[in-house]
C-alpha positions as CSV (number, residue, x, y, z in Angstrom):
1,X,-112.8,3.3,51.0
2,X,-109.2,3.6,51.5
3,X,-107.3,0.9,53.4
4,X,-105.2,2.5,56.9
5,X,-102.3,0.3,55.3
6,X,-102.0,2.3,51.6
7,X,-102.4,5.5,53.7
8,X,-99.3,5.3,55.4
9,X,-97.2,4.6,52.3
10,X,-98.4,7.8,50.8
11,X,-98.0,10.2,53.8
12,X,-94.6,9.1,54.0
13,X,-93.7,9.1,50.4
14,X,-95.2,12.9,50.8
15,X,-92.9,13.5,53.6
16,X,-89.3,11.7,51.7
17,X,-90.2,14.6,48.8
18,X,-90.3,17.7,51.2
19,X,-87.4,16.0,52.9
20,X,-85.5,16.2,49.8
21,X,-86.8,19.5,48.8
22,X,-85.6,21.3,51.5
23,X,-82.4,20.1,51.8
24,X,-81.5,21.1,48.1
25,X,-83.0,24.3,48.8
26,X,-81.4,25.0,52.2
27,X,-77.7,23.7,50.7
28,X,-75.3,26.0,52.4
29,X,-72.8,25.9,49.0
30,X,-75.0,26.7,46.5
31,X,-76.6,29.3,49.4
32,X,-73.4,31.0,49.1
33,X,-72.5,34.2,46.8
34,X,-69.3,33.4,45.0
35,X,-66.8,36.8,44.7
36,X,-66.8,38.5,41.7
37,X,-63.0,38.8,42.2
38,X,-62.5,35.3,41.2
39,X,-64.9,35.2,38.4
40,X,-62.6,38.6,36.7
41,X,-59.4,36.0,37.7
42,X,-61.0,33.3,36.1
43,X,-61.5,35.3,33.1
44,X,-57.9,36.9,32.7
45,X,-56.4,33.3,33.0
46,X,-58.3,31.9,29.8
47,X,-57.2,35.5,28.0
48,X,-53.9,35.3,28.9
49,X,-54.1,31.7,27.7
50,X,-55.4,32.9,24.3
51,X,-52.6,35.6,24.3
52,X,-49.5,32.9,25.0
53,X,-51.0,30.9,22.0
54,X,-51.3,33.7,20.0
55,X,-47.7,35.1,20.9
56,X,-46.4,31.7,20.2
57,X,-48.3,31.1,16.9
58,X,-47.2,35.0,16.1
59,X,-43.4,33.4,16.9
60,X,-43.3,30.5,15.2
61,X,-45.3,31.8,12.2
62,X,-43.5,34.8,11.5
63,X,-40.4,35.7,13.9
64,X,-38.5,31.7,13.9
65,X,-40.1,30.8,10.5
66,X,-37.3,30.0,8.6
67,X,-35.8,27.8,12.1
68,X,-38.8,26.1,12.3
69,X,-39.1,25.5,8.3
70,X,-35.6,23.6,8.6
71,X,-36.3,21.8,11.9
72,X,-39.3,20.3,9.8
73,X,-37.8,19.4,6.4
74,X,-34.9,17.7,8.6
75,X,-37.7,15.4,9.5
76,X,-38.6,14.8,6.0
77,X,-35.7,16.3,3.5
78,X,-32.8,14.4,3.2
79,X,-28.8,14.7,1.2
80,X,-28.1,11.6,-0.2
81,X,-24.6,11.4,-1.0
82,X,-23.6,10.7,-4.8
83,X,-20.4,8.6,-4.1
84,X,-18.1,9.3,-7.0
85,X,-16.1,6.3,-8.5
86,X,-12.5,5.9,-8.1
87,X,-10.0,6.5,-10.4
88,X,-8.4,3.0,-11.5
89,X,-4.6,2.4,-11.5
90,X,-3.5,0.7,-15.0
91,X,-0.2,-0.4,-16.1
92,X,1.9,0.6,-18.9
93,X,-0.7,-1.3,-22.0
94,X,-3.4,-0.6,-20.2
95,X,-4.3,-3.8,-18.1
96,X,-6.4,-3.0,-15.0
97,X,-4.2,-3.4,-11.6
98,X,-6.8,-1.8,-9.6
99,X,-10.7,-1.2,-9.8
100,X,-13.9,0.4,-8.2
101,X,-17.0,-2.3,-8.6
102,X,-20.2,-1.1,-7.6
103,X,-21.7,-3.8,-4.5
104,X,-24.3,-4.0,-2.0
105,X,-24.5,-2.7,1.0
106,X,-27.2,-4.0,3.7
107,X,-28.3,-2.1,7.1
108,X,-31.3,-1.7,8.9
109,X,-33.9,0.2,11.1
110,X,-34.1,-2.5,14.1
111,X,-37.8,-1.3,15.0
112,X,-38.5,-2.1,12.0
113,X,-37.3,-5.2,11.4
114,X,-39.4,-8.5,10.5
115,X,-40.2,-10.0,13.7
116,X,-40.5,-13.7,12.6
117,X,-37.7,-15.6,14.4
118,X,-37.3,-18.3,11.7
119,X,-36.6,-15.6,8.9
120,X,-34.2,-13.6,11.5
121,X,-32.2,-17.0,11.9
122,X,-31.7,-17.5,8.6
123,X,-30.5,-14.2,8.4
124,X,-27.8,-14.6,11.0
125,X,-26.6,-17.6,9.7
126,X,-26.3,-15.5,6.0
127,X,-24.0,-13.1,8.1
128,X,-22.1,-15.6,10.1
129,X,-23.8,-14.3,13.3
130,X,-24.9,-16.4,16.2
131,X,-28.8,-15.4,17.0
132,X,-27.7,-14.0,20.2
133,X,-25.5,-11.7,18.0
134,X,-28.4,-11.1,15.8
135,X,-30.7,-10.2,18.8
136,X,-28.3,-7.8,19.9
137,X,-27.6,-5.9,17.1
138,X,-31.4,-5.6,16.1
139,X,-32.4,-4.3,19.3
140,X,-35.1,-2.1,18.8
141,X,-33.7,1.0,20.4
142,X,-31.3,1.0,17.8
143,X,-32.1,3.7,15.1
144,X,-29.5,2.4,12.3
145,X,-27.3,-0.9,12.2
146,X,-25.3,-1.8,9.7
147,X,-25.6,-5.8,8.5
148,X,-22.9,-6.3,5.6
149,X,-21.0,-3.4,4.1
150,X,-19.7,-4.8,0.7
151,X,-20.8,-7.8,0.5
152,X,-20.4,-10.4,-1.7
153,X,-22.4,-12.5,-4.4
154,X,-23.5,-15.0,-2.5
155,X,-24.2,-13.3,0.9
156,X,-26.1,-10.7,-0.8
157,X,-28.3,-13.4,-2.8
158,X,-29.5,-14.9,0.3
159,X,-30.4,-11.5,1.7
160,X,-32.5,-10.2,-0.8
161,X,-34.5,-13.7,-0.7
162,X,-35.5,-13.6,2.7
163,X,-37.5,-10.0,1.9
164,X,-37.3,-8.9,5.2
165,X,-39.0,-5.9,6.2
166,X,-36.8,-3.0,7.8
167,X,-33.6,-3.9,5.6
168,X,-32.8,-2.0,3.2
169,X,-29.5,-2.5,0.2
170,X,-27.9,0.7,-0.8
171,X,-25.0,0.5,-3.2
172,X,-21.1,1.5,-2.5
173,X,-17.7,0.6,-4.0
174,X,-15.4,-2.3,-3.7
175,X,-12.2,-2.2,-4.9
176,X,-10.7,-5.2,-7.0
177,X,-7.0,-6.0,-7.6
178,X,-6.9,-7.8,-10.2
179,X,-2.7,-9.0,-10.4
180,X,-3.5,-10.0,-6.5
181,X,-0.2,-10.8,-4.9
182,X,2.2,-9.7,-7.7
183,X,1.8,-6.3,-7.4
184,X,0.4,-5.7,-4.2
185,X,2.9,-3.7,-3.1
186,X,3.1,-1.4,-5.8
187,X,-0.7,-1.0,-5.8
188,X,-1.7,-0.9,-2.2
189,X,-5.0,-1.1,-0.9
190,X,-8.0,0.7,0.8
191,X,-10.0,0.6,3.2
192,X,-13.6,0.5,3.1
193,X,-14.1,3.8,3.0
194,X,-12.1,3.7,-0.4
195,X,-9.1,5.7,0.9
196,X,-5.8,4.9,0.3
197,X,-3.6,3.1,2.8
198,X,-0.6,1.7,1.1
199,X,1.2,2.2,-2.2
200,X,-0.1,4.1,-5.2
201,X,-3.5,4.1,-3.6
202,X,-2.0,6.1,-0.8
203,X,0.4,8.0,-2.7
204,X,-2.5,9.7,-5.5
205,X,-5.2,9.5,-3.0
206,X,-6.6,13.2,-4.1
207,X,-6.1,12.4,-7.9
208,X,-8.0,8.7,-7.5
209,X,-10.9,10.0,-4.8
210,X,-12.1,12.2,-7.3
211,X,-14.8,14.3,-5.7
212,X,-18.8,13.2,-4.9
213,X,-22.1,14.4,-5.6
214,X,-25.2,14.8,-4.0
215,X,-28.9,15.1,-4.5
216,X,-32.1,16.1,-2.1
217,X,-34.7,13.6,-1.6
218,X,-37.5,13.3,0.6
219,X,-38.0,9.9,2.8
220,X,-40.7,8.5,4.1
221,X,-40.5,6.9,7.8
222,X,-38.8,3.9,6.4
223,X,-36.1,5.5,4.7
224,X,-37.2,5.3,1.2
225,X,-37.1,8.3,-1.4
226,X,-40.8,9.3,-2.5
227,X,-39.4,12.2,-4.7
228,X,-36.6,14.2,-5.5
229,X,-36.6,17.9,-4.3
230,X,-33.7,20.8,-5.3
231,X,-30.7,20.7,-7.6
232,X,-28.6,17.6,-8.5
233,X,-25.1,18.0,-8.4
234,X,-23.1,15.2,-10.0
235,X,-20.2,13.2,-8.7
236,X,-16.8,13.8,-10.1
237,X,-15.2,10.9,-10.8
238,X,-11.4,10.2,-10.0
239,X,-9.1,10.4,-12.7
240,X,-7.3,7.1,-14.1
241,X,-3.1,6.5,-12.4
242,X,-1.2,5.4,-15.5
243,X,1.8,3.2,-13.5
244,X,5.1,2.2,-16.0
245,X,5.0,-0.7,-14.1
246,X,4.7,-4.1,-17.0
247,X,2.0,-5.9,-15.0
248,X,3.7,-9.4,-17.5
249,X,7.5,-8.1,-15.9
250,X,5.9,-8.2,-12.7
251,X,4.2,-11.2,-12.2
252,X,7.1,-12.9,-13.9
253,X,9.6,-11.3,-11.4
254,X,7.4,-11.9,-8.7
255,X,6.9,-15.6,-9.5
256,X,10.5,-15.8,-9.7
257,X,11.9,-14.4,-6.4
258,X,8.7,-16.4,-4.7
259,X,10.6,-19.6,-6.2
260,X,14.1,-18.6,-5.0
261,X,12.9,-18.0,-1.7
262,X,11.4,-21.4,-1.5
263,X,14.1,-23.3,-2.9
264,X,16.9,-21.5,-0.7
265,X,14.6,-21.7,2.3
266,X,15.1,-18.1,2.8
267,X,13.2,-15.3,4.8
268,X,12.3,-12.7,2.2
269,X,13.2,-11.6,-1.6
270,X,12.9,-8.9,-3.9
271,X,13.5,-7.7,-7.8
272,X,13.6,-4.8,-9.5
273,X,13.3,-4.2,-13.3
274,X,14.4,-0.4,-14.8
275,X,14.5,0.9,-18.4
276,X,17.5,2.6,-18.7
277,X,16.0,4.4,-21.3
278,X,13.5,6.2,-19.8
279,X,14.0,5.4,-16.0
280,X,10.5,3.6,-15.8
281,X,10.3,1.0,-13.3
282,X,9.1,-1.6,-15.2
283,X,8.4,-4.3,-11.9
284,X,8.4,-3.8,-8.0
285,X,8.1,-7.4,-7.0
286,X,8.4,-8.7,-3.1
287,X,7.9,-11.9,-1.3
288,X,6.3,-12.3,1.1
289,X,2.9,-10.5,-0.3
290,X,-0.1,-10.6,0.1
291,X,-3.7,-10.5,-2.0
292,X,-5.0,-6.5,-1.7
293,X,-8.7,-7.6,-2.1
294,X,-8.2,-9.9,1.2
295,X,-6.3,-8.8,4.0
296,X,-7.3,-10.8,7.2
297,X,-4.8,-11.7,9.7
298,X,-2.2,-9.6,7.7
299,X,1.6,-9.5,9.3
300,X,3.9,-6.7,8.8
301,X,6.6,-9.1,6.7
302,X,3.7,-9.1,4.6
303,X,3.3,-5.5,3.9
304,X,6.7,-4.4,3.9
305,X,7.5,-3.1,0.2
306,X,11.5,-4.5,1.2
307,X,13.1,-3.1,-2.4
308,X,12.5,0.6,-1.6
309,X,11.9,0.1,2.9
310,X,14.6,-2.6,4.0
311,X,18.1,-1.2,4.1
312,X,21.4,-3.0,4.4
313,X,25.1,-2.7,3.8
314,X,25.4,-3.6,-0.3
315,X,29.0,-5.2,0.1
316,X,30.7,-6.1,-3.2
317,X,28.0,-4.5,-5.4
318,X,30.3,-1.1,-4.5
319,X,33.5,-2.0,-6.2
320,X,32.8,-1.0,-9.4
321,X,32.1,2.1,-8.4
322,X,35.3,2.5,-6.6
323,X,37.1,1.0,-9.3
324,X,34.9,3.9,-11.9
325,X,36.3,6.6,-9.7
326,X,39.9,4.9,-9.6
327,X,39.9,4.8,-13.8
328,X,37.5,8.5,-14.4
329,X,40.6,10.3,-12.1
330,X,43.7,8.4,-14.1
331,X,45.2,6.6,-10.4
332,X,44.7,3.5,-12.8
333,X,43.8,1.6,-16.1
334,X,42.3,-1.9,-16.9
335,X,45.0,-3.3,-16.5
336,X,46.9,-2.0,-14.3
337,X,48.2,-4.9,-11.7
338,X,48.0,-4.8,-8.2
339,X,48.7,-7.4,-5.8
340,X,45.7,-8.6,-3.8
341,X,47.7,-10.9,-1.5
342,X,47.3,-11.4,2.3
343,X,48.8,-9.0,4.1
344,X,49.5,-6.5,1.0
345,X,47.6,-4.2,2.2
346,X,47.8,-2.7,6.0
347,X,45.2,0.1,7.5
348,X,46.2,0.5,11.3
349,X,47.0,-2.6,12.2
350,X,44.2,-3.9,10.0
351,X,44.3,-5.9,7.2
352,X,41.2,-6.7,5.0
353,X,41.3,-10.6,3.3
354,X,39.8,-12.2,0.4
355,X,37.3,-15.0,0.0
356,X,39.9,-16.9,-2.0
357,X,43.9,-15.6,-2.5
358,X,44.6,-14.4,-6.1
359,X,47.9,-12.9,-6.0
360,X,48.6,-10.5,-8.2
361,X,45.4,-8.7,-10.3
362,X,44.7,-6.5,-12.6
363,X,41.7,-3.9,-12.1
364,X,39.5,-5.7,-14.6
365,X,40.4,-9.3,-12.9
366,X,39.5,-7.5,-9.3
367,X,36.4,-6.7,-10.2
368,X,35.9,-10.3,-11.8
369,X,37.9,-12.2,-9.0
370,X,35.6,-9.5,-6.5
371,X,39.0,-8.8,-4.7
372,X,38.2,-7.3,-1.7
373,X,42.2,-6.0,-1.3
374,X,42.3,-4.9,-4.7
375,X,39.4,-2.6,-4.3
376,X,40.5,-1.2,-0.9
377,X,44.0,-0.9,-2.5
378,X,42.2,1.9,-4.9
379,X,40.0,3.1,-2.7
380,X,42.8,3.9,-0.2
381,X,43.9,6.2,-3.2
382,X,41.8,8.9,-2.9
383,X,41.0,11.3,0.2
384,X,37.4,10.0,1.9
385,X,35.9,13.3,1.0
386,X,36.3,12.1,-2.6
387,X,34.7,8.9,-2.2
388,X,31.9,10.4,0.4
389,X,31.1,12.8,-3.3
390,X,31.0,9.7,-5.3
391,X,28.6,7.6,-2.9
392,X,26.3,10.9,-2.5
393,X,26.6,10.9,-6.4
394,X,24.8,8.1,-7.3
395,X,22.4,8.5,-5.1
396,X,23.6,6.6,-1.4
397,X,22.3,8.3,1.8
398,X,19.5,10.3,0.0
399,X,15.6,9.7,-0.4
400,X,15.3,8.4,-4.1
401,X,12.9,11.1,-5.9
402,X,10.2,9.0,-6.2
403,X,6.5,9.8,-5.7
404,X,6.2,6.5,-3.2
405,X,5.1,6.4,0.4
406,X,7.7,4.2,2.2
407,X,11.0,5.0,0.3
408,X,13.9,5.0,2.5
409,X,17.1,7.2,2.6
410,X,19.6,5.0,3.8
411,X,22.8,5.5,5.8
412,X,26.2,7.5,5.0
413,X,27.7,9.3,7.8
414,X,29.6,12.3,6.4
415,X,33.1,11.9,5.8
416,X,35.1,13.6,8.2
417,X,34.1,11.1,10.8
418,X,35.6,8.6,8.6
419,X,38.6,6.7,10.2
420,X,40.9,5.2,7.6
421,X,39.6,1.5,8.5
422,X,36.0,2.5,8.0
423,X,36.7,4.2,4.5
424,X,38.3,1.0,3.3
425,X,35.5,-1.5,4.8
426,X,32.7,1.1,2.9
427,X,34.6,0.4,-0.6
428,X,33.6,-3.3,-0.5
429,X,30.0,-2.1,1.0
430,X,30.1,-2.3,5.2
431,X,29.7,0.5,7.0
432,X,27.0,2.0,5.2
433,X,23.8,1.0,3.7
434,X,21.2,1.1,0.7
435,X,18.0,-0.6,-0.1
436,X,17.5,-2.7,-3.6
437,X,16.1,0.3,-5.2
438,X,18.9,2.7,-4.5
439,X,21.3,-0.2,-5.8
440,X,19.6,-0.8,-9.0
441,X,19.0,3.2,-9.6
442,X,22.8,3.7,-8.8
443,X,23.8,1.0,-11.9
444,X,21.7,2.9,-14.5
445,X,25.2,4.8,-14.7
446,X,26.9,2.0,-16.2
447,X,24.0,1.1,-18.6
448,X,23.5,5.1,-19.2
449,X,27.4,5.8,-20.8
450,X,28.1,7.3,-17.2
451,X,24.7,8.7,-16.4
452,X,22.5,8.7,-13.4
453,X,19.4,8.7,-14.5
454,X,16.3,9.5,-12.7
455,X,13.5,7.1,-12.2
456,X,9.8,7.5,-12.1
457,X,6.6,4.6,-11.7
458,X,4.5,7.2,-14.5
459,X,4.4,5.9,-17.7
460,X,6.0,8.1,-20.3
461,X,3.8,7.1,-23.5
462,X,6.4,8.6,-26.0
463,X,9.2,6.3,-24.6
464,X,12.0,9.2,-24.8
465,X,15.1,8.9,-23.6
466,X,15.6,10.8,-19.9
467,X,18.2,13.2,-19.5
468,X,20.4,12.0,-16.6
469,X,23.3,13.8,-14.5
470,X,27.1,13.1,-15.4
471,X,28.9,11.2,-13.2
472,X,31.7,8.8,-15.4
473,X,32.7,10.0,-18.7
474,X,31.0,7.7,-21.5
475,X,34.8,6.0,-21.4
476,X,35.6,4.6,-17.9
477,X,31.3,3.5,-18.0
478,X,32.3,1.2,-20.9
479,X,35.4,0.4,-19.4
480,X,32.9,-1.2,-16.2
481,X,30.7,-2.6,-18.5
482,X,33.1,-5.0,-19.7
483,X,34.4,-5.4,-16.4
484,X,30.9,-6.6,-15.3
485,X,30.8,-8.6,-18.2
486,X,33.4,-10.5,-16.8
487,X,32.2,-11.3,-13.1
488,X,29.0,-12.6,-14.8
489,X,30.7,-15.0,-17.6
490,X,32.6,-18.4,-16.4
491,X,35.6,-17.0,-14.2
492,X,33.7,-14.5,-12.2
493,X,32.1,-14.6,-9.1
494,X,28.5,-15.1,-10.3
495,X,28.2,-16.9,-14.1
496,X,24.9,-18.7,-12.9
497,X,23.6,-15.2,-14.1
498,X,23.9,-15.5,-17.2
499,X,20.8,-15.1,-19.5
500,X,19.7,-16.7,-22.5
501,X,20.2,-15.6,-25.9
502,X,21.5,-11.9,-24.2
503,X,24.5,-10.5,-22.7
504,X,24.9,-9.6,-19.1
505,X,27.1,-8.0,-16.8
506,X,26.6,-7.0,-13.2
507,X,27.8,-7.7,-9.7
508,X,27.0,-10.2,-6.7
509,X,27.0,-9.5,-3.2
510,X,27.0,-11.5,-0.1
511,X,27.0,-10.0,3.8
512,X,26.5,-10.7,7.0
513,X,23.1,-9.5,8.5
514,X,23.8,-7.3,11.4
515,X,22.0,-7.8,14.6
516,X,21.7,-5.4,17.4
517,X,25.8,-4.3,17.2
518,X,27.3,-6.8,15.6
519,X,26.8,-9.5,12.7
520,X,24.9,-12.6,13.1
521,X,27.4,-15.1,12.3
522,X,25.1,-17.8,10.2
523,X,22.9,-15.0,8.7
524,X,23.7,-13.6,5.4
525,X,21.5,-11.6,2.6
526,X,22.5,-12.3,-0.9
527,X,22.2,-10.2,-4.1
528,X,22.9,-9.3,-7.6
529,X,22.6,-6.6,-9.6
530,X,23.1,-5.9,-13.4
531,X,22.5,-4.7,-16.7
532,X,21.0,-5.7,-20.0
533,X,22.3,-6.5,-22.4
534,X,25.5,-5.7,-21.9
535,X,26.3,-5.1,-25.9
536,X,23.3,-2.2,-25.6
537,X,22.4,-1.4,-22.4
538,X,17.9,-1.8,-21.9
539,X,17.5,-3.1,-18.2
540,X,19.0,-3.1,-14.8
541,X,17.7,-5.8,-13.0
542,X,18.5,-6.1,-9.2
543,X,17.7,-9.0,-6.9
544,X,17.7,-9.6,-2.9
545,X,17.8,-12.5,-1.3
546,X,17.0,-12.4,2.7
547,X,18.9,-14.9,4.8
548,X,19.4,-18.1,2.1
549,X,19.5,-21.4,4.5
550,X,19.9,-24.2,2.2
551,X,23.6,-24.3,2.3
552,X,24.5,-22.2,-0.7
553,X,24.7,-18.0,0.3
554,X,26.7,-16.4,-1.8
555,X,25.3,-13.6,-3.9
556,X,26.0,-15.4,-7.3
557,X,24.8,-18.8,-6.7
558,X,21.5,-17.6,-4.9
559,X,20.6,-14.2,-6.5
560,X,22.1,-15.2,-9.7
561,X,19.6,-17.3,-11.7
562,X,16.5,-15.2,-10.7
563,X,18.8,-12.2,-12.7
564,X,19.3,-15.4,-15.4
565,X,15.6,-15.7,-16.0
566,X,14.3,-11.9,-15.0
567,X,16.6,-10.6,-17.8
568,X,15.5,-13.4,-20.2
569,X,12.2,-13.1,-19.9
570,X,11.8,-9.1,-19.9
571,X,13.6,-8.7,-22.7
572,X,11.6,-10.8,-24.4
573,X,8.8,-9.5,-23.2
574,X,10.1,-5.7,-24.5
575,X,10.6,-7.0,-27.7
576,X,14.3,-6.6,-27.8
577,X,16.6,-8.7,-29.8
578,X,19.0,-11.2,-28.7
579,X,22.6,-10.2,-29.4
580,X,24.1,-13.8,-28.3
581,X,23.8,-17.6,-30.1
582,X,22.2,-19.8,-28.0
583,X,23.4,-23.0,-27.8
584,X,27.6,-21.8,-27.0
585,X,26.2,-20.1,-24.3
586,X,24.0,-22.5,-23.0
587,X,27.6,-24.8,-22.9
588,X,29.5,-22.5,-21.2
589,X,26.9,-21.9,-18.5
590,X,26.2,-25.5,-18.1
591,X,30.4,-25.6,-17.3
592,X,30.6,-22.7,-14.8
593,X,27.5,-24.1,-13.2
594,X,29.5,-27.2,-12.5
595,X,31.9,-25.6,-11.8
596,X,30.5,-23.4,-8.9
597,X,29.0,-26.0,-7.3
598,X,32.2,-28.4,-7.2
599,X,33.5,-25.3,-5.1
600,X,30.6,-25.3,-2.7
């Protein structure tokens, strides 16, 4: 028997089941009839799905293949450039003035980067960054950074021990200079890139750059080559400069005129060396300078090449010339006299003066003497258009043909605008102007027999005379020679150029600088230039002083002895013989020494 209590619990269990039964039965959704319009609609959307992948597979597979092909080897197929190594400039033997050196180069892929703040600290301080630097450039949504292009021993040593993960060492060129500051302006320099900026370098970019390579590689995500894929064409390498320059000349001249500038307590110098046989410039040399290789916190007095890019009124150095002209056309000889004394001499009211009266001269003594009325006397001979032919003639007011970036023309205004003062003032060298180089090219007509020769920084292995242009008969060039001679023995204006063991002959030079309009009154630039040895003519040697401050400016006291010991030692250096005894000229230079100072 059955208790009333457990009866109850089944009757309404009994009722919860038909409860739920009929209302899953009697559900008015799933009573409903669905349309058989939206079951076809169903349908076409999941075939017109099927149709747009198979019109897109169908586009990509066979209409865009070969677009899609290069969209995905960009993502794995990579040019890697071959970089071809630059030519090398070389002097005359053969010594290296300039060089490519293979280096390392560091960058990175941030993202990528070893996260381990220790190891990036040490990496910073490598690199001379602060870590907030460090943090910055490694930021993550940076795809490439470049650490250290170039670098050096010692920074790339300390790199490459840290083995961090993300940077990666690829290799480039450096270039190396090995004569430094000596011939720095000849040589020039690149930039990181390896193109040329200054000098050589930037004058036979195209022959030095040669031409690069390249070969197809594939990369994985980190940027290293798994395999090689494709053809591998090589790098052309640039071809070898072969300068005339003597790299032993140079840094002898260059040493030199750094001395005289320091012991005059001048502003700038410069020197330049020609063979007169072959019209090879044998040195280039300029203070200030500056090291190629290093070239932070450069000024432009640094960089200026001053013997072919600073102009300036030569003064005395043109009297010879004027006195060639005045002997080539018969107006006078040697020794013909002519009286250099005050007042001789009047142009318009105008009369020109001498640094110290002489009286009565001949031609030879006013070249010695460096009368500035004797020369105007001659000068005033001829018509100006004569004299405008003979300045154009060796080379004044014209670009010297030189394959140089930076070579400057000069001034000469044409003649007919010539008043009569002005032609007189230009035959003593004011009123027009000439750099160092045009100077020392113009004298290659006295060492040349009447010649002008041209000049060139190629070597010439064979070492053949140069055919030059006529401009003084062989006659009236030796007549100057000896002339020259004369100004640089004891009784000229400049014996303190005398050279050991050789004879010399050549001319000093002293000017005001101008400034703005006029000249600056306590400002002068100082030069000499000449020819060696006089006996046989092998160098010209021409030397600038910039504003000389140590109480002695005139051209033969302060440009003088760097001539003295330029000549000297290149000769030597050329293997040429002297032609003079030693020890008699050693005497008479020690007298007109004295003697030149006792007048200072």
């Amino acid at each position: 028997m059955k208790l009333p209590g457990a009866k109850r619990k089944t009757e309404a269990g009994a009722r919860s089941l038909s409860t739920r039964s009929v209302n899953y039965s009697t559900s008015p959704l799933l009573a409903s009839k669905t349309p058989a319009w939206r079951s076809r609609f169903l349908v076409a959307l999941v075939g017109l799905a099927f149709a747009g992948l198979l019109g897109r597979a169908l586009y990509v597979q066979v209409i865009a293949t070969e677009f899609y092909q290069k969209q995905g080897e960009a993502r794995y197929a990579h040019t890697v450039e071959l970089p071809a190594s630059r030519g090398r400039i070389i002097d005359r033997s053969g010594q290296v003035l300039a060089a490519s050196v293979a280096v390392p180069s560091f960058w990175a892929i941030p993202k990528e980067v070893d996260a381990d703040p220790e190891k990036r600290r040490a990496l910073a301080k490598i690199l001379g960054w602060s870590n907030a630097e460090m943090e910055r450039k490694l930021d993550p949504a940076t795809k490439f950074v470049w650490l250290r292009r170039q670098a050096d021993d010692q920074t790339a040593e300390g790199i490459k021990a840290l083995g961090l993960k993300g940077v990666f060492a690829d290799r480039e060129y450096k270039r190396k200079y090995p004569e430094g500051e000596a011939a720095a302006h000849v040589v020039g320099f690149t930039n990181i890139e390896e193109r040329g900026q200054e000098g050589i370098e930037l004058a036979f970019q195209k022959d030095l750059q040669g031409r690069d390579g390249s070969r197809s590689v594939v990369r994985d995500r980190l940027g290293r080559v798994v395999e090689d894929i494709g053809d591998r064409i090589p790098a052309m390498n640039g071809r070898d400069i072969d300068l005339s320059l003597d790299s032993k000349v140079q840094f002898f001249a260059y040493q030199r005129i750094r001395d005289a500038v320091a012991e005059n307590k001048a502003k700038a110098g410069s020197v330049v060396v020609l063979d007169v046989q072959t019209g090879e410039v044998l040195a280039l040399a300029n203070f200030p300078s500056y090291d190629p290789g290093e070239r932070k916190n450069l000024s432009g007095a640094q960089l200026r090449n001053r013997a072919l890019t600073d102009i300036f009124e030569p003064g005395s150095t043109m009297k010879p010339f004027i006195a060639a002209q005045a002997l080539e056309t018969g107006r006078v000889k040697p020794e013909t006299v002519l009286s250099t004394s005050k007042g001789s001499v009047n142009i318009s009211g105008w009369s020109p003066t001498d640094a110290h009266p002489h009286g009565d001269l001949s031609v030879e003594q006013i070249i010695q003497k460096s009368s500035n009325i004797g020369v105007v006397k001659m000068a005033m001979m001829m018509p100006p258009r004569e004299q405008h032919e003979l300045f154009t003639a060796i080379g004044l007011g014209q670009r010297p043909q030189l394959n140089f970036p930076g070579a400057i023309t000069g001034k000469l205004r044409p003649y007919k605008s010539w008043r009569p003062i002005e032609q007189a003032t230009m035959a003593y060298g004011y009123g027009l102007s000439a750099s160092l180089f045009q100077l020392a090219h113009a004298y290659t007509i006295f060492a040349r027999d009447g010649e002008i020769i041209p000049v060139t920084m190629m070597h010439k292995p064979g070492g053949e005379q140069v055919a030059g242009i006529k401009v003084f008969s062989p006659k009236t060039a030796a007549q100057v020679r000896h002339m020259l001679e004369m100004a640089a023995a004891p009784g000229g204006t400049a014996p303190m150029a005398m050279a050991s063991g050789y004879s010399v002959g050549g001319k000093s030079g002293t000017a005001h600088k101008q400034e703005g309009k006029g000249y600056a009154g306590n400002k002068y630039r100082s030069w000499f230039v000449g020819i060696a040895p006089i006996s046989k003519p092998r160098i010209v040697v021409a030397v600038m002083v910039d504003e000389p401050s140590n109480g002695v400016y005139f051209g033969g006291a302060v440009a003088g002895p760097v001539f003295s010991q330029v000549v000297s030692q290149s000769l030597r250096l050329m293997g040429v013989q002297p032609d003079l005894e030693v020890k008699p000229q050693i005497v008479a230079k020690q007298q007109a020494t004295a003697a030149v100072e006792e007048s200072f």
